[in-house]
C-alpha positions as CSV (number, residue, x, y, z in Angstrom):
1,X,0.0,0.0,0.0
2,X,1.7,3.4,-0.7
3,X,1.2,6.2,1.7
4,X,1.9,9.7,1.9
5,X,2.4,12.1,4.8
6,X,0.0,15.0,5.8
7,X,1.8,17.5,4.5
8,X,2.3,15.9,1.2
9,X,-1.5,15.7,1.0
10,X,-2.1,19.2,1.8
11,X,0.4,20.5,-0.4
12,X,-1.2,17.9,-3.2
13,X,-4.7,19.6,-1.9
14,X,-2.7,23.3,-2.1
15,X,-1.7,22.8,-5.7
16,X,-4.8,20.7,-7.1
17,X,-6.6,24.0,-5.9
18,X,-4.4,26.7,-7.2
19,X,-4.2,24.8,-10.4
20,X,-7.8,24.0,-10.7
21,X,-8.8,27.7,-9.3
22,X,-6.3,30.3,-10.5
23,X,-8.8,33.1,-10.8
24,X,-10.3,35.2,-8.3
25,X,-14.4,35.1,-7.3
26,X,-16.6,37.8,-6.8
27,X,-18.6,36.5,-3.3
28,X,-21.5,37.7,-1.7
29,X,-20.8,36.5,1.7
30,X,-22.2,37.9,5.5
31,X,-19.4,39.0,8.2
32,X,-19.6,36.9,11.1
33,X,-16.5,38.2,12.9
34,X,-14.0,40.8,12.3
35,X,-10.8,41.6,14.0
36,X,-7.8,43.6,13.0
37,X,-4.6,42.4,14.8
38,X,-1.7,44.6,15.5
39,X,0.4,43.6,12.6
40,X,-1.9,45.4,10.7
41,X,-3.8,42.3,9.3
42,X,-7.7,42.0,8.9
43,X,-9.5,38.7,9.7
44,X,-12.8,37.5,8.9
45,X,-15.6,34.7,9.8
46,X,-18.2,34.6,6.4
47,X,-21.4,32.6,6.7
48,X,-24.1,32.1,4.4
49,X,-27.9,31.5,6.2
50,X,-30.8,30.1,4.3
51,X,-34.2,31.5,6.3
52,X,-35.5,28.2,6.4
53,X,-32.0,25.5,6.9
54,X,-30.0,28.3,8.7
55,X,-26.1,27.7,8.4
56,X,-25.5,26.5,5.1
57,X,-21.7,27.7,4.3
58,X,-19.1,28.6,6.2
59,X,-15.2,30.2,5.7
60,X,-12.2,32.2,7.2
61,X,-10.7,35.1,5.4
62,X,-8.3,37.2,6.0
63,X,-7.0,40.5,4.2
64,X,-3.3,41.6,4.6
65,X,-1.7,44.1,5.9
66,X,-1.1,46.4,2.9
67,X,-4.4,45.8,0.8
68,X,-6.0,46.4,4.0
69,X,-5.8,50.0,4.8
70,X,-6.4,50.5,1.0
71,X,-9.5,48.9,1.7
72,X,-10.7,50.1,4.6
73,X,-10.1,53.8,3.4
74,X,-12.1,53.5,-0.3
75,X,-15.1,51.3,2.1
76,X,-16.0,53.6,4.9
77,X,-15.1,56.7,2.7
78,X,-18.1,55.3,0.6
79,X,-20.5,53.5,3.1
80,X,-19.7,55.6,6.4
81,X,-19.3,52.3,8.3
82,X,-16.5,50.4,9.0
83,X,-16.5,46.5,8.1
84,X,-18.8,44.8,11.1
85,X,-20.8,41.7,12.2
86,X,-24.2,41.2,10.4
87,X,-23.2,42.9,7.5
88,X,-23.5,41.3,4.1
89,X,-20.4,42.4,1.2
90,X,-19.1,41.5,-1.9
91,X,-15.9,40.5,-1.8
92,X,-12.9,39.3,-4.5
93,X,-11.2,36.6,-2.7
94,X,-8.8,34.0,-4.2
95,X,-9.0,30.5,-2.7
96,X,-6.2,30.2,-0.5
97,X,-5.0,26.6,1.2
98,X,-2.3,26.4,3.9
99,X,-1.0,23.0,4.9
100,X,-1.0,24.0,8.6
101,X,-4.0,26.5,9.0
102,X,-6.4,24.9,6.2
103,X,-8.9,26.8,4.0
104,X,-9.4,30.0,3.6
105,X,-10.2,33.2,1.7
106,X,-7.8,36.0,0.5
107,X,-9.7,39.0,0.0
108,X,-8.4,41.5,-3.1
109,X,-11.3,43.8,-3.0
110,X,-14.4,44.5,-1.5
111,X,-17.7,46.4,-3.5
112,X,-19.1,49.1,-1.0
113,X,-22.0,50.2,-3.1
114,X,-23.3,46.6,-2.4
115,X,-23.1,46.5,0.9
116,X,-25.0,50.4,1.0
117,X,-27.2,48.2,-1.6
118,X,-28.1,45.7,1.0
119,X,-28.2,47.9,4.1
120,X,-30.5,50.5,1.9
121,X,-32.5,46.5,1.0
122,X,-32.7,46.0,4.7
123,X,-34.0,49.3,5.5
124,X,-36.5,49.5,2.8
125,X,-37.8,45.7,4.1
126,X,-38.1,47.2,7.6
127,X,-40.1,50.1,6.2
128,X,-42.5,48.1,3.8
129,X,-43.2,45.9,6.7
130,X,-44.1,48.8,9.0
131,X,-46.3,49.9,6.2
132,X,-48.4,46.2,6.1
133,X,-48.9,46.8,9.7
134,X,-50.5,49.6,9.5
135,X,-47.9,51.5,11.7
136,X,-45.3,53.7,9.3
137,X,-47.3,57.3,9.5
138,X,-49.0,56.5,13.1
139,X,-46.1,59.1,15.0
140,X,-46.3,61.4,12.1
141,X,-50.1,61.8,12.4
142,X,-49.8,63.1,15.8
143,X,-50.3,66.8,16.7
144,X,-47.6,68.6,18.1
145,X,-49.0,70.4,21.8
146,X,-49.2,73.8,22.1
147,X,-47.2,74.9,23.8
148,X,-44.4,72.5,23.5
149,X,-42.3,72.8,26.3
150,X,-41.9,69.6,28.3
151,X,-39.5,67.4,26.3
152,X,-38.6,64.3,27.7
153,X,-34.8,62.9,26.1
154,X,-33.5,59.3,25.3
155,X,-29.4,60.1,25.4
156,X,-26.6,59.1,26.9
157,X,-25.9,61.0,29.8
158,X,-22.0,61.0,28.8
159,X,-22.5,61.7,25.1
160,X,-21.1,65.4,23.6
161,X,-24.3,65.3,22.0
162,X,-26.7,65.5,24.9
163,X,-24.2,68.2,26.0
164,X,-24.6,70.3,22.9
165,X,-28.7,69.9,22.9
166,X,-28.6,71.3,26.8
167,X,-26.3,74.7,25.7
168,X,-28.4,75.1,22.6
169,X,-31.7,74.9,25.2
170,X,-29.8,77.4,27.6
171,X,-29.5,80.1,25.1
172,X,-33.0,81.5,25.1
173,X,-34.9,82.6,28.3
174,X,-37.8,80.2,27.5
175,X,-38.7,78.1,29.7
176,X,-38.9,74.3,29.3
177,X,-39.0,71.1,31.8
178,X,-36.3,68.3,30.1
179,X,-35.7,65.1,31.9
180,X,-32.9,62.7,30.6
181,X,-34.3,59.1,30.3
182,X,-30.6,57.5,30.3
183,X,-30.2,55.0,27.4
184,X,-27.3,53.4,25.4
185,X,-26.5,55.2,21.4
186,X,-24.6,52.6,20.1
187,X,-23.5,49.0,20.1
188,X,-25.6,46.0,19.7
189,X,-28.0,47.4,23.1
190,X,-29.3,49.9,21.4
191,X,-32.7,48.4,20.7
192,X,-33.5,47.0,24.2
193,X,-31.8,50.2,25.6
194,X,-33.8,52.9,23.8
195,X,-37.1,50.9,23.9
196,X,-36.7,50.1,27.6
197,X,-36.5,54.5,27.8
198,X,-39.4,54.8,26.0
199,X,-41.7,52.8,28.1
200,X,-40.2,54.5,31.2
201,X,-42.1,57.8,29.2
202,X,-45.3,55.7,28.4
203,X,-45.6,55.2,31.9
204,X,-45.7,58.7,33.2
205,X,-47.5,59.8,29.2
206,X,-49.7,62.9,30.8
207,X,-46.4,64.7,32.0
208,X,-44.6,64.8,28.7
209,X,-45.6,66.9,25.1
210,X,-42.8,64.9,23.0
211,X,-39.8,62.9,23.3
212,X,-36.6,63.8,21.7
213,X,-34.1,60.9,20.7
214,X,-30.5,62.7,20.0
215,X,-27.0,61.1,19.8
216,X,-24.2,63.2,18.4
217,X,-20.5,61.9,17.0
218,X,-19.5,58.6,15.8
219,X,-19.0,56.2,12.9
220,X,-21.6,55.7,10.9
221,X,-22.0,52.4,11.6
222,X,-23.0,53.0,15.4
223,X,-26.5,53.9,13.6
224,X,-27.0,50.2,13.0
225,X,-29.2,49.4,16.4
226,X,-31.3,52.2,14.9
227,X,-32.3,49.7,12.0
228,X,-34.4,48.0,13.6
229,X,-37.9,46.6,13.4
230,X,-39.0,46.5,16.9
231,X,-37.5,50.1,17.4
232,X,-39.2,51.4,14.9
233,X,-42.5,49.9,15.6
234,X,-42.1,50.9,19.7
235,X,-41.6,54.9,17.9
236,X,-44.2,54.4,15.2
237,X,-46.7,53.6,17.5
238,X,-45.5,55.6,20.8
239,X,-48.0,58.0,22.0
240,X,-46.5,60.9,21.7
241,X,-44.7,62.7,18.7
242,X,-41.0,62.0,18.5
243,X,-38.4,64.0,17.1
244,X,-34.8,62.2,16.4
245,X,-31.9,64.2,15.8
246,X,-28.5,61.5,16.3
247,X,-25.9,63.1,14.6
248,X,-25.4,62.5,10.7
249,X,-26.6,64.6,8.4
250,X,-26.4,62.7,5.4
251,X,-27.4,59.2,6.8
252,X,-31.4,58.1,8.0
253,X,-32.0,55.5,10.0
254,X,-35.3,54.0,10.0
255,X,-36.5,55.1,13.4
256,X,-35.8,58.5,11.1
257,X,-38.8,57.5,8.6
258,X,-41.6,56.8,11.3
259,X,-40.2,59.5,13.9
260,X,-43.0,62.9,13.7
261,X,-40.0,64.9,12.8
262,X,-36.7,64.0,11.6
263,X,-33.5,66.7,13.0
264,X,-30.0,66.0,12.1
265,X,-28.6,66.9,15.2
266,X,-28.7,67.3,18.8
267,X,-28.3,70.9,18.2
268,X,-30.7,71.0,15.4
269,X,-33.4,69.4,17.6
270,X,-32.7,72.2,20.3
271,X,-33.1,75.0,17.3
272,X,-36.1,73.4,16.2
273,X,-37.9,73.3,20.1
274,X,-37.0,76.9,20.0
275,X,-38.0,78.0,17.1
276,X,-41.5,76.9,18.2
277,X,-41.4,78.5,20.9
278,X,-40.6,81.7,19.1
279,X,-43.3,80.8,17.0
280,X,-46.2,80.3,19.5
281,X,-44.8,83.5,21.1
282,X,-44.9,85.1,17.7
283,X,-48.2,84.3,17.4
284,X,-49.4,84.8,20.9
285,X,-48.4,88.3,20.3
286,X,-50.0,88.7,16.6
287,X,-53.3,87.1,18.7
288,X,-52.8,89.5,21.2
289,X,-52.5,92.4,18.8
290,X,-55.4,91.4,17.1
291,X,-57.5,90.8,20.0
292,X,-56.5,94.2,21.0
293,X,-57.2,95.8,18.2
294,X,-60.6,93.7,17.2
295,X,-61.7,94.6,20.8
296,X,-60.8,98.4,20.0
297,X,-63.0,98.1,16.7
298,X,-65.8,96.4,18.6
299,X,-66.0,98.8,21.6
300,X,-65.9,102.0,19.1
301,X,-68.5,100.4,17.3
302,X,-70.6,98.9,20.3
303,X,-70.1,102.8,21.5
304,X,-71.5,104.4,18.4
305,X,-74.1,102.1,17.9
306,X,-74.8,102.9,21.7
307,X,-75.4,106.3,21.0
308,X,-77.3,105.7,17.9
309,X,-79.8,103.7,20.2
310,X,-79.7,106.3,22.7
311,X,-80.7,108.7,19.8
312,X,-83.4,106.8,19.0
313,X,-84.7,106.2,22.1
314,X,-84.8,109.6,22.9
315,X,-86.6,110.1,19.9
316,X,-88.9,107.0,20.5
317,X,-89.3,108.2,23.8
318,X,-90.7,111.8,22.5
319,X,-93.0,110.5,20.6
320,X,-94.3,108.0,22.6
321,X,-94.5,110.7,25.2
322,X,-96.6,112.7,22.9
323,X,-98.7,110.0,21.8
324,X,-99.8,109.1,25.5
325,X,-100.2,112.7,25.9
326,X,-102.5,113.3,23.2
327,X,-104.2,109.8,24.1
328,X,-105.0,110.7,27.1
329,X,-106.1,114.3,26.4
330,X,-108.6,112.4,24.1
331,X,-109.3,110.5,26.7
332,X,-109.6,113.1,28.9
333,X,-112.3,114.6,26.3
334,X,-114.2,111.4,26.1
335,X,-114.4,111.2,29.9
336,X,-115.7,114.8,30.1
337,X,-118.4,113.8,27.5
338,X,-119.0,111.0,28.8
339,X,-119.6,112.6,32.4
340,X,-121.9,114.8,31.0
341,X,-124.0,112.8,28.3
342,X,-124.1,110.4,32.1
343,X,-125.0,113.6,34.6
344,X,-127.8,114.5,32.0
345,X,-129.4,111.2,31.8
346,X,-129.6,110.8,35.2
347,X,-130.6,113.8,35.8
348,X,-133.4,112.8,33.4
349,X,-134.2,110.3,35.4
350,X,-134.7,112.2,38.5
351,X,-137.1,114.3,36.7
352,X,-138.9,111.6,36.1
353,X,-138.6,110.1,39.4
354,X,-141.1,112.1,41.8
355,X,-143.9,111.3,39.3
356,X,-143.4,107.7,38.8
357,X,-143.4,107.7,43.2
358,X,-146.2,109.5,43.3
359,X,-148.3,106.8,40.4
360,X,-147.1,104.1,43.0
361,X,-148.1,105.1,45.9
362,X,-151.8,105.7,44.6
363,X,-151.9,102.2,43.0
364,X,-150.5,101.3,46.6
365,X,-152.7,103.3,48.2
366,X,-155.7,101.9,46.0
367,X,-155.0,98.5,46.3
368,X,-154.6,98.3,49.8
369,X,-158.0,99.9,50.5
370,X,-159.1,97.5,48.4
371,X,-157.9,95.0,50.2
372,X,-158.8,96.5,53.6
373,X,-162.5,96.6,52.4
374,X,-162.5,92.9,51.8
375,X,-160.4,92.4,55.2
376,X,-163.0,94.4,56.8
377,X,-166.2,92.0,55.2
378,X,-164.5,88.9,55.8
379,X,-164.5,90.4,59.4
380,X,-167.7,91.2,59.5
381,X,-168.9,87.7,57.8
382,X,-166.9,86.1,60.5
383,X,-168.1,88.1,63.7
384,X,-170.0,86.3,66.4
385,X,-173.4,88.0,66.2
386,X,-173.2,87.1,62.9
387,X,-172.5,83.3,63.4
388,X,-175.0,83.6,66.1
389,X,-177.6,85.4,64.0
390,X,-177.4,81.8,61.4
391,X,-178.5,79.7,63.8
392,X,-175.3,78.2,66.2
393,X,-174.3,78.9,69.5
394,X,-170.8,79.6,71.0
395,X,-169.8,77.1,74.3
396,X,-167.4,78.3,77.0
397,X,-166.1,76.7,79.6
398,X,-164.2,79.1,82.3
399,X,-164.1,82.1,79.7
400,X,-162.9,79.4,76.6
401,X,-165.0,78.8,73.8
402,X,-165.1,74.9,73.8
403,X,-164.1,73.3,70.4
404,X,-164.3,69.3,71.4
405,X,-166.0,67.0,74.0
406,X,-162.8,65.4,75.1
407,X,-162.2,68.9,76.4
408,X,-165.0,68.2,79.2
409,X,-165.2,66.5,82.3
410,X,-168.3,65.6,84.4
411,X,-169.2,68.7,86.4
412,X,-167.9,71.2,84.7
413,X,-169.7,74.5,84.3
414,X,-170.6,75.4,80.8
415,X,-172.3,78.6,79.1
416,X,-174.0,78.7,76.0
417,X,-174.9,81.5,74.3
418,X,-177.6,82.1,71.9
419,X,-178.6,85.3,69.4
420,X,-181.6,85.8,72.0
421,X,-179.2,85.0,75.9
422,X,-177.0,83.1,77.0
423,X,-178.2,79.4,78.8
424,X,-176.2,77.9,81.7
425,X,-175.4,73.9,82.3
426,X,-173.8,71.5,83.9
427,X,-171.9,68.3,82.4
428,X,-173.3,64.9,84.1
């Protein structure tokens, strides 16, 4: 059996590969790791990830000393970021093998309008989703208070930025109530960090009109933690308007797209609460001004209208004056007739008076001698001699004329009398 040694093999695998693979590959690859040692020397981890397998590939790579710093230079000249963990490049790489460290990748050049490609890709994902969910213009569609003036800041206490926004405030005499909500600007805790700051706010909503979220300074690529999904959504759908101002003016980061108002700096955030303050005092003054002078207007106005009613109530007031007067002198003439046109028909009546007393007490007068006449027969009709004179008799009994038997007792006296006397007897 013939047998080789392990370096023969490698060097056998060495040549097969730089025989088979002479040229160099344009790869799109993601950085897992990067270091740069002090010999000036870049490495790299690359990975490839499938969204449903995960880890499919796998590779070293390394970029030496001198090709390096040209790199580096032309790459965050063009993207702003230095080469770091999660991002995807394209790369030139030859296919390297060493017979003591193994396989690997030397990288010749690197494509940074791919990688701003692919982090513009990722942003524009993060948006669009936003969008499905219903959340991208939820911030934007709230109403700035009037007045603004209690901010409440996400920054680093430490940062120059936070600094600069504080001696921006100071410069005017307007008053505002700030409170730092301490959170981390950069590194892979920015997410948690800044999110964990804005429900601190949420949880004390009715003492705050906005929020500000400012960071100042730094590589571009310390923006990355603000590319984020569950950032943006927490500031999309936070309660109250956000403004963002962290520190790059050419560069957005997504929490820049759904923020209510995107700054470019600390300082610029500062200018821009100012500047609305200015404004509401602007106005406050032009309100003033105008209620002044609309109350000036109103009162002159009120005043001549006042004395245009006074006019005419004085004139109303004349004439209604003379109307009543004359009413009641014609009144006064109707009363005078009437007292008259009354006096004489009364007096009328008197005259009449005497004569119609004097007819009625002669009818009186007649009929009551009539009547006495027939008072005075029926008397005489009804007189005793009379009753006597037809034949009956009158009974008394102790002076009483006697009407029934049941009135008499044996022994009892009676008299009778009689047109001719009067006879005497005795009940048995």
């Amino acid at each position: 059996m013939t047998s080789i040694s392990l370096s023969e093999l490698n060097a056998l695998v060495r040549d097969t590969l730089r025989y088979q693979m002479p040229d160099s590959y344009w790869v799109v690859a993601e950085i897992a790791s990067v270091s740069v040692r002090g010999n000036g020397h870049c490495y790299l981890e690359f990975v490839e990830r499938d969204p449903h397998e995960g880890l499919v590939a796998k590779a070293s790579a390394h970029i030496w000393r001198n090709t390096f710093a040209l790199l580096r230079s032309h790459f965050e000249r063009a993207t702003g970021q230095a080469l770091a963990a999660g991002m995807k490049v394209l790369v030139e790489v030859e296919v390297d093998f060493h017979e003591v460290y193994g396989y690997s990748l030397n990288i010749l050049d690197i494509d940074p309008t791919y990688t701003m490609g692919d982090m513009a890709r990722r942003r524009q994902e993060i948006l669009e989703q936003l969008r499905e969910d219903g959340v991208l213009e939820m911030n934007k569609a709230l109403v700035l208070p009037r007045p603004l003036s209690r901010i409440a800041v996400i920054s680093s206490e430490t940062a120059a930025g936070y600094g600069d926004f504080c001696n921006q405030m100071n410069q005017k005499p307007y008053k505002f109530t700030l409170k730092l909500f301490p959170a981390i600007m950069q590194g892979n805790t920015v997410e948690n960090s800044v999110i964990a700051a804005l429900e601190l706010i949420a949880a004390e909503e009715e003492k705050w009109d906005a929020v500000a979220i400012i960071r100042g300074g730094g590589a571009v690529s310390d923006l990355n933690g603000f590319d984020s999904y569950l950032l943006a959504a927490n500031v999309a759908q936070f309660p109250l308007p956000v403004l963002t101002g962290i520190g790059h003016e050419r560069d957005d980061t997504v929490i820049d797209f759904v923020a209510h108002t995107r700054l470019k700096t600390p300082t610029a955030v500062a200018a821009f609460l100012l500047d609305v303050r200015e404004k509401e005092i602007r106005e406050m003054d032009a309100l003033e001004e105008t209620l002044l002078r609309t109350a000036t207007l109103c009162l002159r106005d009120r005043k001549e209208l006042f004395q245009q009613l006074a006019h005419r109530f004085q004139l109303a007031s004349e004439q209604f004056s003379n109307l009543r007067r004359e009413r009641l002198l014609r009144l006064m003439g109707r009363l005078e007739l009437l007292t008259q046109q009354r006096l004489q028909n009364e007096q009328h009546r008197l005259e009449f008076i005497p004569g119609r007393i004097t007819a009625a007490i002669e009818q009186r007068l007649d009929r009551e001698g009539r009547t006495l006449k027939m008072l005075e027969q029926n008397v005489r009709l009804a007189s005793p001699e009379r009753i006597l004179k037809l034949g009956f008799s009158i009974t008394t009994l102790n002076g009483k004329t006697v009407r029934n038997a049941s009135q008499l007792k044996p022994g009892d006296h009676l008299q009778t009398q009689f047109e001719d006397g009067v006879v005497s007897s005795i009940v048995e």
